[in-house]
PDB file of N, CA, C and O in Angstrom:
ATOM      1  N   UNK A   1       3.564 -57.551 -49.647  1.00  0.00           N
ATOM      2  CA  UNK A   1       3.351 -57.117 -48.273  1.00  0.00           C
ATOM      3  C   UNK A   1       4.511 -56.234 -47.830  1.00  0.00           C
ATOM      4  O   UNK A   1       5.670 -56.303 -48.240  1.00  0.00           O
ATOM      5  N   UNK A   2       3.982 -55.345 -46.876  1.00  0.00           N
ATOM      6  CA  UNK A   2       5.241 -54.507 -46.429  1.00  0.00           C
ATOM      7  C   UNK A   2       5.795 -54.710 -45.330  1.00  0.00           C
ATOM      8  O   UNK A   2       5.833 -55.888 -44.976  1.00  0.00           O
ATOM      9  N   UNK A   3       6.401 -53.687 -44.422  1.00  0.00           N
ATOM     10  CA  UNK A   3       7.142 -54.144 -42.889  1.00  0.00           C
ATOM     11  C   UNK A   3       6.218 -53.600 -42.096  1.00  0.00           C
ATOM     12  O   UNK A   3       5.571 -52.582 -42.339  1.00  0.00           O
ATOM     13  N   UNK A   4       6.153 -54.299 -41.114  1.00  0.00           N
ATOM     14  CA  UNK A   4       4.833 -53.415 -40.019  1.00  0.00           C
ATOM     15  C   UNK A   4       5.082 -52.399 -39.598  1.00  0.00           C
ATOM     16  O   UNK A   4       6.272 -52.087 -39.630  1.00  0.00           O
ATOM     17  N   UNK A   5       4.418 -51.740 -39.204  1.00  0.00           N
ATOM     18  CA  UNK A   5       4.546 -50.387 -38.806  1.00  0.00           C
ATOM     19  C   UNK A   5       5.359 -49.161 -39.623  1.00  0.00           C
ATOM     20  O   UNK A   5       5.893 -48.161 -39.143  1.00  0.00           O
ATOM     21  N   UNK A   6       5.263 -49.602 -41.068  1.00  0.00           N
ATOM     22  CA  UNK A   6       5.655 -48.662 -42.266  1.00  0.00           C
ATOM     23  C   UNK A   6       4.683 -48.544 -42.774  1.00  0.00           C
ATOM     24  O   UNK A   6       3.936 -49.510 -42.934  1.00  0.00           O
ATOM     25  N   UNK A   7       4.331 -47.106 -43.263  1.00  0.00           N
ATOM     26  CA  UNK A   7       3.359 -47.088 -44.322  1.00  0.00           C
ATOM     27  C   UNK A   7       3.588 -46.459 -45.490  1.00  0.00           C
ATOM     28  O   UNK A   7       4.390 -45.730 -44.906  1.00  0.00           O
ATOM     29  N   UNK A   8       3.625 -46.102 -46.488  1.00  0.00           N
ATOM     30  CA  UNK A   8       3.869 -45.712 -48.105  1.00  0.00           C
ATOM     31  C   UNK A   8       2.494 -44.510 -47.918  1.00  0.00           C
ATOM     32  O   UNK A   8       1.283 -44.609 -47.722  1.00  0.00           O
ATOM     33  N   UNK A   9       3.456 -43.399 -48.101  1.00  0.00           N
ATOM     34  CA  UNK A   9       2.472 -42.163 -48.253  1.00  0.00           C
ATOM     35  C   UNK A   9       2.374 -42.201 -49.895  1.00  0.00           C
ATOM     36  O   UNK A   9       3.236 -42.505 -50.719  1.00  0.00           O
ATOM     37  N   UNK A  10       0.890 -41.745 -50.086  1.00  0.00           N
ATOM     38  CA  UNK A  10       0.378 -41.967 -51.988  1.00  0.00           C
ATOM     39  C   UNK A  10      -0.266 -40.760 -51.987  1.00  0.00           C
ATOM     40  O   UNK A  10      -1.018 -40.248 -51.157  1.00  0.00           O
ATOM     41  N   UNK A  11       0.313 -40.228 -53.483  1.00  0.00           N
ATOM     42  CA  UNK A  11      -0.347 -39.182 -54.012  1.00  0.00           C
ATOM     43  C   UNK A  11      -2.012 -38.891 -54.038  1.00  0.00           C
ATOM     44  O   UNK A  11      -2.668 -39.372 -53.114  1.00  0.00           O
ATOM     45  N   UNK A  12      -2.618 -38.205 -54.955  1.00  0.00           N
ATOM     46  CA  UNK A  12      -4.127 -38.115 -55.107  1.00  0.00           C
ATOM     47  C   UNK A  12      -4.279 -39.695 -56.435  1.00  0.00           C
ATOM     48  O   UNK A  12      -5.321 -40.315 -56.650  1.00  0.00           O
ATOM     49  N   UNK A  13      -3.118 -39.922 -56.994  1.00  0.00           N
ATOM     50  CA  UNK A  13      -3.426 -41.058 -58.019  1.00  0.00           C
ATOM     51  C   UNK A  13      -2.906 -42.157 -57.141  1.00  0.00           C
ATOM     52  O   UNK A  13      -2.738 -43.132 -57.874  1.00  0.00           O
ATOM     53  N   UNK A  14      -2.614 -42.412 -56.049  1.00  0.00           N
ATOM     54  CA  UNK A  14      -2.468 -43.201 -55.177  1.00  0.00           C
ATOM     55  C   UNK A  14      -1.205 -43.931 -55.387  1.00  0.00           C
ATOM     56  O   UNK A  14      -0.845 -45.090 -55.185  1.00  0.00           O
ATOM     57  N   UNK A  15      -0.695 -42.954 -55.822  1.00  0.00           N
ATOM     58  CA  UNK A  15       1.312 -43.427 -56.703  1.00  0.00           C
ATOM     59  C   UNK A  15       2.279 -43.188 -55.188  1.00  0.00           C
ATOM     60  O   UNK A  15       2.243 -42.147 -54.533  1.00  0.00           O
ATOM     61  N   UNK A  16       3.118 -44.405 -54.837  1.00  0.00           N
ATOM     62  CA  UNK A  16       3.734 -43.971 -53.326  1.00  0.00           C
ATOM     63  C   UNK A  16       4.751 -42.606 -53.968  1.00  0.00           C
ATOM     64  O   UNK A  16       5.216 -42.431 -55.094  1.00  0.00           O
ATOM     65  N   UNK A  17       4.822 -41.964 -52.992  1.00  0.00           N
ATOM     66  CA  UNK A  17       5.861 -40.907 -53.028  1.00  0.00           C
ATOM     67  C   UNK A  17       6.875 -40.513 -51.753  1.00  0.00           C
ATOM     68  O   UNK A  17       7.657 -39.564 -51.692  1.00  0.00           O
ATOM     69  N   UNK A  18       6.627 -41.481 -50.819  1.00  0.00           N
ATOM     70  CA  UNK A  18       7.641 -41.850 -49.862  1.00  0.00           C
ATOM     71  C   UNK A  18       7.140 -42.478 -48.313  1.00  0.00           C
ATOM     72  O   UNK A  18       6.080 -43.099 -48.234  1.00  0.00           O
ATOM     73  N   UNK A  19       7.775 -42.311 -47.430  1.00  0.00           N
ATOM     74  CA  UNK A  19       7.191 -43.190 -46.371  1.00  0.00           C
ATOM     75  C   UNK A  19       7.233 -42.709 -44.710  1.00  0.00           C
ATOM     76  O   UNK A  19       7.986 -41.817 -44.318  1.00  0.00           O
ATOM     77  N   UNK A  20       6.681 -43.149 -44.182  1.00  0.00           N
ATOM     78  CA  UNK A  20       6.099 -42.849 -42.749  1.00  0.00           C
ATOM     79  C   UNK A  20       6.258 -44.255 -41.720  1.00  0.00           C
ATOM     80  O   UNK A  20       6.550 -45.425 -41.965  1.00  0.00           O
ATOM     81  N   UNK A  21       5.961 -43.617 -40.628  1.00  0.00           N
ATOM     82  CA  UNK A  21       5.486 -45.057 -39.383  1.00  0.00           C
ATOM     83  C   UNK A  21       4.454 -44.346 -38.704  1.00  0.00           C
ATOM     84  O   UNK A  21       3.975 -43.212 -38.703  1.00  0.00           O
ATOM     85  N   UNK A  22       4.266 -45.624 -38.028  1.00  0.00           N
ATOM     86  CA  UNK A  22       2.956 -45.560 -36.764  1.00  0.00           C
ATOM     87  C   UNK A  22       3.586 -45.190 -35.673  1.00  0.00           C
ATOM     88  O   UNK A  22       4.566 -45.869 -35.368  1.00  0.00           O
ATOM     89  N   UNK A  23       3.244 -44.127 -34.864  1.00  0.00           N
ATOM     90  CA  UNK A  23       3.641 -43.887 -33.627  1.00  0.00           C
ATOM     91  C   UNK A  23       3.083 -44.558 -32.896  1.00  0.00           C
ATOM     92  O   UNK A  23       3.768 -44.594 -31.874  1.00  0.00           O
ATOM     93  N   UNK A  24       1.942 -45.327 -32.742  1.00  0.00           N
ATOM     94  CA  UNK A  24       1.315 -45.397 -31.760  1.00  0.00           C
ATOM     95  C   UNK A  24       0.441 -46.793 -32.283  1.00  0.00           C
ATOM     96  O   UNK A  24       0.306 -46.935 -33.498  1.00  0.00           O
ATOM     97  N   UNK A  25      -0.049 -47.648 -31.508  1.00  0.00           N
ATOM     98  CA  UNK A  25      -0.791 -48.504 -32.023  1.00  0.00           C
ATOM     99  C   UNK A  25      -1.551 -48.364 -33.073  1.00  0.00           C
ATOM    100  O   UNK A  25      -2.780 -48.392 -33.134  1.00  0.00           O
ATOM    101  N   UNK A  26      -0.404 -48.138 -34.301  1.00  0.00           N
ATOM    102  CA  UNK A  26      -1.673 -47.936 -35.871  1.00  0.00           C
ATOM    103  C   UNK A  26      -2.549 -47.098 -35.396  1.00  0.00           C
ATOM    104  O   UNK A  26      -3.699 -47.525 -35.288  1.00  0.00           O
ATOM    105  N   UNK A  27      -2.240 -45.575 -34.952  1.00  0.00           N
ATOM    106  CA  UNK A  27      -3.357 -44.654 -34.633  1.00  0.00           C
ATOM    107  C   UNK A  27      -2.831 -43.425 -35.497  1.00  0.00           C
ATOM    108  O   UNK A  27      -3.515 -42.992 -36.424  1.00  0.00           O
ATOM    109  N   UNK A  28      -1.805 -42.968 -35.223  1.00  0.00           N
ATOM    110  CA  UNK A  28      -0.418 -41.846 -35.676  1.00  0.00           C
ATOM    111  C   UNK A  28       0.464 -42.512 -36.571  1.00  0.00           C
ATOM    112  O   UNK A  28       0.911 -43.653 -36.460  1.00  0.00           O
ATOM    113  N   UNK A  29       0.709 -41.504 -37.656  1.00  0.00           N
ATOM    114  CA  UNK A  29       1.113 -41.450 -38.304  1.00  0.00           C
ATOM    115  C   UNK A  29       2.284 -40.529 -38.619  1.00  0.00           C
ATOM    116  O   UNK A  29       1.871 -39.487 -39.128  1.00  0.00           O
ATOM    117  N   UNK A  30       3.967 -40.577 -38.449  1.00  0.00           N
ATOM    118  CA  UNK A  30       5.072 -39.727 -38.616  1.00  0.00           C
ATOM    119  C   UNK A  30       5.372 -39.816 -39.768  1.00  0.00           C
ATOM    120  O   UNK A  30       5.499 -40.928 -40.279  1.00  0.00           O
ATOM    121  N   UNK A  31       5.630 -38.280 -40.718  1.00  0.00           N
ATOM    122  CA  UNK A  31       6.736 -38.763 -41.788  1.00  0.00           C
ATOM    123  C   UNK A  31       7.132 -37.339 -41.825  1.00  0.00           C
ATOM    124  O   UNK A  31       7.014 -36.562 -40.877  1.00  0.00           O
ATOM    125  N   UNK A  32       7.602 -37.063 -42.970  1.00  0.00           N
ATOM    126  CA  UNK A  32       8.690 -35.796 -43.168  1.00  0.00           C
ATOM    127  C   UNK A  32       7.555 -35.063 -44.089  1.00  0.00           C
ATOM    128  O   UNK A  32       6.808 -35.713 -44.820  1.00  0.00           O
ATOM    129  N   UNK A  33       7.519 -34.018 -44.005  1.00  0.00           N
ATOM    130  CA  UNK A  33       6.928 -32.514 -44.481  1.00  0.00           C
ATOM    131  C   UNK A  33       7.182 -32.918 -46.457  1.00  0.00           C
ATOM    132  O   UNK A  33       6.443 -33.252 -47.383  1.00  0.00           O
ATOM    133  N   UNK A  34       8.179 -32.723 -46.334  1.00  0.00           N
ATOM    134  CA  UNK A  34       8.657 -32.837 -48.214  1.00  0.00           C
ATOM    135  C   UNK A  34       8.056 -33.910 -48.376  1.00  0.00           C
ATOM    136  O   UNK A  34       7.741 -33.906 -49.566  1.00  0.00           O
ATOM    137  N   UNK A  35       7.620 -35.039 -47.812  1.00  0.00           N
ATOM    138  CA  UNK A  35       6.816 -36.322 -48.495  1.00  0.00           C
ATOM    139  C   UNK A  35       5.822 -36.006 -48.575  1.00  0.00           C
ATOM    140  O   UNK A  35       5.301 -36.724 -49.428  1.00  0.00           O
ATOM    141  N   UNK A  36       5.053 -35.241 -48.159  1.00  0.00           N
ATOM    142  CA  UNK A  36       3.873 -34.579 -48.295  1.00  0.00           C
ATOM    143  C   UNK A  36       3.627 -33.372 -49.258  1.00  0.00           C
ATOM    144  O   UNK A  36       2.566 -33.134 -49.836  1.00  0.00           O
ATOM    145  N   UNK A  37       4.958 -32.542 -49.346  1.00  0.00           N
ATOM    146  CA  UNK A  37       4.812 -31.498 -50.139  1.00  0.00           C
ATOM    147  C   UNK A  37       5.191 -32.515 -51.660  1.00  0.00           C
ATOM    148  O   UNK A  37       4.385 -32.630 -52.583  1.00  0.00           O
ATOM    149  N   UNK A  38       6.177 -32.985 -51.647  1.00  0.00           N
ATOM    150  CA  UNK A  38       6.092 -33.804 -52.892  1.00  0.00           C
ATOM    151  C   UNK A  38       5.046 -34.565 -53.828  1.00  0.00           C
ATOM    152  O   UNK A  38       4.890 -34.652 -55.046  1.00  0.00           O
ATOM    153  N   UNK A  39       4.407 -35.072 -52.709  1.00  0.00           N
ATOM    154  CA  UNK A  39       3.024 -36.097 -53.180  1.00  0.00           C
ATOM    155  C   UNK A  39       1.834 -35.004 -54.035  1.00  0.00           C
ATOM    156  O   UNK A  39       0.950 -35.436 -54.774  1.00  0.00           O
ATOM    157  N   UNK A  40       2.073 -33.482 -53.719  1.00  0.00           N
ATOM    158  CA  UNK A  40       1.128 -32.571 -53.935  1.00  0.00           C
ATOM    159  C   UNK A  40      -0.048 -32.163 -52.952  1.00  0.00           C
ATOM    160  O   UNK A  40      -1.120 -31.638 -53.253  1.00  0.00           O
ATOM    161  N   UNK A  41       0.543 -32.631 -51.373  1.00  0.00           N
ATOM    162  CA  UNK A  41      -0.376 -31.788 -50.607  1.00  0.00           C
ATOM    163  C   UNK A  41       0.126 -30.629 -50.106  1.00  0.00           C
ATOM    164  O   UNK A  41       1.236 -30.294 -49.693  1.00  0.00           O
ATOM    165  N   UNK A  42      -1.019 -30.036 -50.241  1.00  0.00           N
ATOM    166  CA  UNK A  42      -0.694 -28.495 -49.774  1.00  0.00           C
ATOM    167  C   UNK A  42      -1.025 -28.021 -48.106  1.00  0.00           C
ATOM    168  O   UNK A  42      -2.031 -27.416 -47.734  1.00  0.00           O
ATOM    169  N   UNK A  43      -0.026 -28.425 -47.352  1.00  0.00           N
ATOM    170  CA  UNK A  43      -0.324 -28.458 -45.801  1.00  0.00           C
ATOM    171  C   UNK A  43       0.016 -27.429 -45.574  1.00  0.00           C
ATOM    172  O   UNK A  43       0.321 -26.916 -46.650  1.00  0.00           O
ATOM    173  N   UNK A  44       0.234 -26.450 -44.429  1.00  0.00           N
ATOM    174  CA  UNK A  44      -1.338 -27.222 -43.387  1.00  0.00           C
ATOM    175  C   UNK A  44      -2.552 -25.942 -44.073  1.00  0.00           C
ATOM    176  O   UNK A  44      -3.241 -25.361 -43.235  1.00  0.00           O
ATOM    177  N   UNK A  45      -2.706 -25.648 -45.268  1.00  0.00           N
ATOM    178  CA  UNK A  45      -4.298 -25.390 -45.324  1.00  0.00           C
ATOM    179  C   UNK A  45      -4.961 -25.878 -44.943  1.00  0.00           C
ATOM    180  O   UNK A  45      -4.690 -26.980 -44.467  1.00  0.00           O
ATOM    181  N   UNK A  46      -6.230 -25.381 -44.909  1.00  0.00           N
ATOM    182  CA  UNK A  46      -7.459 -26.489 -44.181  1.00  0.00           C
ATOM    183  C   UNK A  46      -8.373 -26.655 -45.605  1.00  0.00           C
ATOM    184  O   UNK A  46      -9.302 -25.896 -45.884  1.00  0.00           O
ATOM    185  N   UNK A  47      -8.040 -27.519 -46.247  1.00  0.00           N
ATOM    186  CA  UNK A  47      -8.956 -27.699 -47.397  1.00  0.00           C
ATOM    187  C   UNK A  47      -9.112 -28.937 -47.074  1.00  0.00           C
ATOM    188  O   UNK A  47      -8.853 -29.410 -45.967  1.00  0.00           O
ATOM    189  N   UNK A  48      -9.847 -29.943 -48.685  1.00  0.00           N
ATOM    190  CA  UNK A  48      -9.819 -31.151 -48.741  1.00  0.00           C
ATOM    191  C   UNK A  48      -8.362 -31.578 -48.887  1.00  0.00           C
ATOM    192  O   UNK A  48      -8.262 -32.675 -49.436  1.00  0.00           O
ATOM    193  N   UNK A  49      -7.502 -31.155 -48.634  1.00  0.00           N
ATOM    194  CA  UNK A  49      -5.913 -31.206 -48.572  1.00  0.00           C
ATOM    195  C   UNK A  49      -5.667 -32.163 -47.032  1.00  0.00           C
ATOM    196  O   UNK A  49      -4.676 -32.862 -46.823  1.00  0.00           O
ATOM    197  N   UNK A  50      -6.709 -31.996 -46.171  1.00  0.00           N
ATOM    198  CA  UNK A  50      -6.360 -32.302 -44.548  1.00  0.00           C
ATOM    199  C   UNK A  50      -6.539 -33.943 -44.891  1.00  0.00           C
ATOM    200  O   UNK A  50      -6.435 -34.682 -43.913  1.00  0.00           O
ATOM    201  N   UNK A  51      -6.774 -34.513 -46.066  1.00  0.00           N
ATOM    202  CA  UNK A  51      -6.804 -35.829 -46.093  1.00  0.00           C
ATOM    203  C   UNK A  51      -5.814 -36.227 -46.922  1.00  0.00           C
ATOM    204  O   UNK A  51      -5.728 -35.761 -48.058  1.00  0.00           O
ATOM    205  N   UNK A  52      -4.727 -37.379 -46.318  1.00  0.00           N
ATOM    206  CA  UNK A  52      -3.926 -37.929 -46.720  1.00  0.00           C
ATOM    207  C   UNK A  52      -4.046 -38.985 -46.933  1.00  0.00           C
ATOM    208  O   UNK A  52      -4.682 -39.623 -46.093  1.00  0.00           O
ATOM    209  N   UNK A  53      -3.501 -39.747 -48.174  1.00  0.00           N
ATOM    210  CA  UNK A  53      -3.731 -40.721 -48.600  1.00  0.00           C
ATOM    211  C   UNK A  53      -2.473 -41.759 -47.911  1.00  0.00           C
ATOM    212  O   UNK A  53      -1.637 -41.206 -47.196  1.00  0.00           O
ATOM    213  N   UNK A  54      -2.395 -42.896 -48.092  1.00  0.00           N
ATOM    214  CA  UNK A  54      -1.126 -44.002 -47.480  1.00  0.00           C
ATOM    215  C   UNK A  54      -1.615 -45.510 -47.452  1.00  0.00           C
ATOM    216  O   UNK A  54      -2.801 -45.841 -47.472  1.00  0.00           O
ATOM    217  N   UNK A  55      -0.519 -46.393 -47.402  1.00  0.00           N
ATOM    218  CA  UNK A  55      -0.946 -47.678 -47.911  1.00  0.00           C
ATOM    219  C   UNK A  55      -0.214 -48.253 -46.442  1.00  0.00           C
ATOM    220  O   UNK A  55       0.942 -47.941 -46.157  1.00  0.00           O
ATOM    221  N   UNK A  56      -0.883 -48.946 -45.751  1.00  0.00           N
ATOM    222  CA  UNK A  56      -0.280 -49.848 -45.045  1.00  0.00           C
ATOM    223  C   UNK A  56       0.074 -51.422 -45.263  1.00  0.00           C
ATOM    224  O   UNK A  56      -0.462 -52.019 -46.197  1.00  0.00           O
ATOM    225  N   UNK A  57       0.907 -52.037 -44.463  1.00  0.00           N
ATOM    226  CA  UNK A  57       1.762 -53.321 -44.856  1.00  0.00           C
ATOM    227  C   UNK A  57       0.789 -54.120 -45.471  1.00  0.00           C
ATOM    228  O   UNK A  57       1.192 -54.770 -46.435  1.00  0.00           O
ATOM    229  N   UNK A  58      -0.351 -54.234 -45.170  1.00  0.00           N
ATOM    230  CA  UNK A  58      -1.054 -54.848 -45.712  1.00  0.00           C
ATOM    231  C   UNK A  58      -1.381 -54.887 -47.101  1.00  0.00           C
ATOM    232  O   UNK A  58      -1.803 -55.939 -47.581  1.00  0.00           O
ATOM    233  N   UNK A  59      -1.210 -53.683 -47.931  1.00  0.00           N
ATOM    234  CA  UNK A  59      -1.005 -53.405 -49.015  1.00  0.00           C
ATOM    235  C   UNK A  59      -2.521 -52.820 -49.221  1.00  0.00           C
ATOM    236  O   UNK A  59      -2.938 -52.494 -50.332  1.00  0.00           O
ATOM    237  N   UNK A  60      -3.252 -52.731 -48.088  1.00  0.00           N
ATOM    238  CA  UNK A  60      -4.541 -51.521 -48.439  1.00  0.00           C
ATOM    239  C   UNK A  60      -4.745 -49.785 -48.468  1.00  0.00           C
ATOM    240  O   UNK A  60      -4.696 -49.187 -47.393  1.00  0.00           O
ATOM    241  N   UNK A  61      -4.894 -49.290 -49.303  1.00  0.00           N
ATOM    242  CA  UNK A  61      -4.550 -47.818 -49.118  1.00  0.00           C
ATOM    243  C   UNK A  61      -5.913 -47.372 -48.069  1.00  0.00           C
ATOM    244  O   UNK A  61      -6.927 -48.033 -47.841  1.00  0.00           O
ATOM    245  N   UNK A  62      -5.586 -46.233 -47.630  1.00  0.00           N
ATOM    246  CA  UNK A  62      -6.731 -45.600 -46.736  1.00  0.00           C
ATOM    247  C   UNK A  62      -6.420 -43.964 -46.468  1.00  0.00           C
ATOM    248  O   UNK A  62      -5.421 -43.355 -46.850  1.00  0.00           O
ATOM    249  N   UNK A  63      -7.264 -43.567 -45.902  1.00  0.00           N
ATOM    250  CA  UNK A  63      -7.193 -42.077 -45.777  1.00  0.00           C
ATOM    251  C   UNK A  63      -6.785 -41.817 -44.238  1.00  0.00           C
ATOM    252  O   UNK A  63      -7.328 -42.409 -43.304  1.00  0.00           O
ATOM    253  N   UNK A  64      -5.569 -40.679 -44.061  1.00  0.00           N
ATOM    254  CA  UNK A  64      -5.826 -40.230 -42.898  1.00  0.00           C
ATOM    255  C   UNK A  64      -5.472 -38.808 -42.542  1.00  0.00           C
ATOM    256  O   UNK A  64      -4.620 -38.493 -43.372  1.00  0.00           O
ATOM    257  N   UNK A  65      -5.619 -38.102 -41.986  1.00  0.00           N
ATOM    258  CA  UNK A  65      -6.294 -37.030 -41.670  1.00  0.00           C
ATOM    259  C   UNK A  65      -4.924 -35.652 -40.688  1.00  0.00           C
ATOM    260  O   UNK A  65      -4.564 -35.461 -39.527  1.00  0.00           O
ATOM    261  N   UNK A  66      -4.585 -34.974 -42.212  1.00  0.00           N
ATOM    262  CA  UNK A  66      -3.606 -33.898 -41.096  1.00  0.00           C
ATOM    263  C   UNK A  66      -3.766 -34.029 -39.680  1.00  0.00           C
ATOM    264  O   UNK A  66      -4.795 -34.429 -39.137  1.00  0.00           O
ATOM    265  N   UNK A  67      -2.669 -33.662 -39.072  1.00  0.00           N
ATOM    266  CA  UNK A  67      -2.717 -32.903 -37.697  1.00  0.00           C
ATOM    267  C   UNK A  67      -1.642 -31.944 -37.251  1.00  0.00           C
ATOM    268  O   UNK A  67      -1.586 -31.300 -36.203  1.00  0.00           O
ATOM    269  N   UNK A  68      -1.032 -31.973 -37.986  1.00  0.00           N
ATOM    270  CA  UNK A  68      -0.462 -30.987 -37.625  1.00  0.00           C
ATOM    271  C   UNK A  68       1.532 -30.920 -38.370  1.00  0.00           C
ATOM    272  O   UNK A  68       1.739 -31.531 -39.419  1.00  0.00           O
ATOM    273  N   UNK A  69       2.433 -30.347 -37.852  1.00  0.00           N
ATOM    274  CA  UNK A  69       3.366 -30.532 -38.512  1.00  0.00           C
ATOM    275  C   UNK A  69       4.511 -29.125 -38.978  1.00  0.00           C
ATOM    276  O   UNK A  69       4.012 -28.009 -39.118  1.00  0.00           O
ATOM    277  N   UNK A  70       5.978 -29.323 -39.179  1.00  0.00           N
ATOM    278  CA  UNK A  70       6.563 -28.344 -39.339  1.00  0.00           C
ATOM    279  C   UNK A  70       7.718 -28.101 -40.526  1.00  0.00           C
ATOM    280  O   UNK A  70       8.896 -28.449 -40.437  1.00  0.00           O
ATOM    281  N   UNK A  71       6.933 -27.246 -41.943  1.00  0.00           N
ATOM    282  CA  UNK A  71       8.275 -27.756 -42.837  1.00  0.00           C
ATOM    283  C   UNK A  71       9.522 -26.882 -42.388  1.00  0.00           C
ATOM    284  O   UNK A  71      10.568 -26.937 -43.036  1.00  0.00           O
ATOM    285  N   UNK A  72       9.445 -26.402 -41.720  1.00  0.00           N
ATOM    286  CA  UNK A  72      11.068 -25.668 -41.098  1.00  0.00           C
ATOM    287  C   UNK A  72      11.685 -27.399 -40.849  1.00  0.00           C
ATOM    288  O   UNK A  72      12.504 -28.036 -41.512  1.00  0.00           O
ATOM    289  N   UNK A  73      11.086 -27.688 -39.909  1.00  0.00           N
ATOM    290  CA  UNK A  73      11.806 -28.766 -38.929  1.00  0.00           C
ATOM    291  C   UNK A  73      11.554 -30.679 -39.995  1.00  0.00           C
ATOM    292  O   UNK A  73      12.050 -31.800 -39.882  1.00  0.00           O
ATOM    293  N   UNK A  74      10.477 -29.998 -40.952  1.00  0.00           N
ATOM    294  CA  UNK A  74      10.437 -31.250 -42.179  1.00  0.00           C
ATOM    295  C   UNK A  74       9.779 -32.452 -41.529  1.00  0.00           C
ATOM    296  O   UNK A  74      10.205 -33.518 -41.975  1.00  0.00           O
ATOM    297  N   UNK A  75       8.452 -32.596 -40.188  1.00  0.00           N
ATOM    298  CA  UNK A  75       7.820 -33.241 -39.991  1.00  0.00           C
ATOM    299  C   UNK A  75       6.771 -33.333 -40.023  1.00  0.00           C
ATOM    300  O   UNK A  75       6.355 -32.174 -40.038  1.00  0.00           O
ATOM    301  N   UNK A  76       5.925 -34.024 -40.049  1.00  0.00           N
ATOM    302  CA  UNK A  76       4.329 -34.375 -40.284  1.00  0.00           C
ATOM    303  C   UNK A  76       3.640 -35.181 -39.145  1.00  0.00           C
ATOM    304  O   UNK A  76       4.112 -36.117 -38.500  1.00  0.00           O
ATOM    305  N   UNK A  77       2.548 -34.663 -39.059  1.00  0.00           N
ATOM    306  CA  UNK A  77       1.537 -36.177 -38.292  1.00  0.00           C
ATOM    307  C   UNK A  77       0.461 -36.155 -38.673  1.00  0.00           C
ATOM    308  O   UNK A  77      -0.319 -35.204 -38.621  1.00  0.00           O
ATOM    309  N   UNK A  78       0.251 -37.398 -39.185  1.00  0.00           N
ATOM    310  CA  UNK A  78      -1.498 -37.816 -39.266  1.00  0.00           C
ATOM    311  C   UNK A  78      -1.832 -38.871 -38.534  1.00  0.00           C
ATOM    312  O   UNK A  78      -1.198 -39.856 -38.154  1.00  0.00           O
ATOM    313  N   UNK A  79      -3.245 -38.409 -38.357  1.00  0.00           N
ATOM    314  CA  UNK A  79      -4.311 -39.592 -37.691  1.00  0.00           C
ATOM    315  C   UNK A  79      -4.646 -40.734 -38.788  1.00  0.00           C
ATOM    316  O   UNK A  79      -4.770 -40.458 -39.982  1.00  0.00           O
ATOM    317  N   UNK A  80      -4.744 -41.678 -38.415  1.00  0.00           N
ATOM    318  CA  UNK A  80      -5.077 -42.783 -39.480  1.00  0.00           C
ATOM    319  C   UNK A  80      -6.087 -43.765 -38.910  1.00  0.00           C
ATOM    320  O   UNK A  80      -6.035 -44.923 -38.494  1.00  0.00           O
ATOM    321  N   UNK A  81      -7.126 -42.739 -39.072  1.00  0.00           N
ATOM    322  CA  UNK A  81      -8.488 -43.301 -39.163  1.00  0.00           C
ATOM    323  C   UNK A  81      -9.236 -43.441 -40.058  1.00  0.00           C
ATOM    324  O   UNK A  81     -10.360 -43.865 -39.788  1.00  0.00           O
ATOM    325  N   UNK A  82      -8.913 -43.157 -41.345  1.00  0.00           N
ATOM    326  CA  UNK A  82      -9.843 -42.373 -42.088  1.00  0.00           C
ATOM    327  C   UNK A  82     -10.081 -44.384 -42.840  1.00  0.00           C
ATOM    328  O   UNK A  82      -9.523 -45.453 -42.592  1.00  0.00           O
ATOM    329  N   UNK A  83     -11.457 -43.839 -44.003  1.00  0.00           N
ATOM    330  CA  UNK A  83     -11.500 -45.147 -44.711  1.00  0.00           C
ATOM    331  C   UNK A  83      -9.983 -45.345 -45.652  1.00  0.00           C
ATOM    332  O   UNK A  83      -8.871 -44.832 -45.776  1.00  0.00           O
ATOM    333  N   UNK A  84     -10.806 -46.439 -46.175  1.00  0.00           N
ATOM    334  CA  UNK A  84     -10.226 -47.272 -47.363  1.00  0.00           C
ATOM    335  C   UNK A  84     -10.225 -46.471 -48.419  1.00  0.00           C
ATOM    336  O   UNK A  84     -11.138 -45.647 -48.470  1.00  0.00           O
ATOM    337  N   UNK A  85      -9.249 -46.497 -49.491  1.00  0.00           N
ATOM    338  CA  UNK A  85      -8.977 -45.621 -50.454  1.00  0.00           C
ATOM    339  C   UNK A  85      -9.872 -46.516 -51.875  1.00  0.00           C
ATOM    340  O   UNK A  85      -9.593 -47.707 -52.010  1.00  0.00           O
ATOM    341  N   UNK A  86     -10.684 -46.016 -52.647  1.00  0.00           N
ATOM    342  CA  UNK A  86     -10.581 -46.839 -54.165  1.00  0.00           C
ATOM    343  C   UNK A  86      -9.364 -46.692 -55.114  1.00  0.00           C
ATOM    344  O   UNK A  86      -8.785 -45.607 -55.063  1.00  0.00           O
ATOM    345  N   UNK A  87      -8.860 -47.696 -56.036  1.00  0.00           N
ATOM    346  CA  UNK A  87      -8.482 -47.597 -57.015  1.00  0.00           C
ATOM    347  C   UNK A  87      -6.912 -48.565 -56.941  1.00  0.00           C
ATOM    348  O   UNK A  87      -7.016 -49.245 -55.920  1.00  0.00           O
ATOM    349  N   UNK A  88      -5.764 -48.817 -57.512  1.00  0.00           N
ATOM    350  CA  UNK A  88      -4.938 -49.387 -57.817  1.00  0.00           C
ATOM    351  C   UNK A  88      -3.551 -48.887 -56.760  1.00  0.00           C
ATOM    352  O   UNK A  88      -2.830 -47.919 -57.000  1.00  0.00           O
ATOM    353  N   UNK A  89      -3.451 -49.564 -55.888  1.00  0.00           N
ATOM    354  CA  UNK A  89      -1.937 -49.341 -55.404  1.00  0.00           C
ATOM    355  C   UNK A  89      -0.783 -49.969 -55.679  1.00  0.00           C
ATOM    356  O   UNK A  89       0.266 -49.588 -55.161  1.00  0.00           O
TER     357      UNK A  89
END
């Protein structure tokens, strides 16, 4: 189990590659730009890229959804609505 309101941002193989919080009642999602460029998303295109993968304390992965973000300034936000992820975290 993890700490609340941390979540483990995961690659497309659902491998963590660094970490985030909830801004907001488990709605928002903050982390840094390079955790994202690292993991292999390519932001902010608008591809199937706008879905981010992440594991919350619970230890369930799920999808959530660009919004926006600045790698000058090295921040991120996603929505974390999206489903449940398949496969091994």
């Amino acid at each position: 189990m993890g700490v609340p309101g941390i979540v483990n941002i995961l690659d497309k193989d659902l491998k963590s590659c660094g970490t985030g919080f909830f801004s907001s009642p488990e709605e928002y999602i903050i982390t840094c730009f390079h955790v994202l460029s690292s993991a292999g998303y390519h932001l902010p295109v608008r591809s199937e890229y706008d879905i981010v993968n992440y594991c919350d304390a619970g230890g369930a992965a799920k999808q959530a959804e660009w919004i926006g973000g600045s790698a000058n300034r090295d921040i991120a936000v996603l929505r974390a609505d999206g489903p449940e992820c398949h496969g091994d975290v």
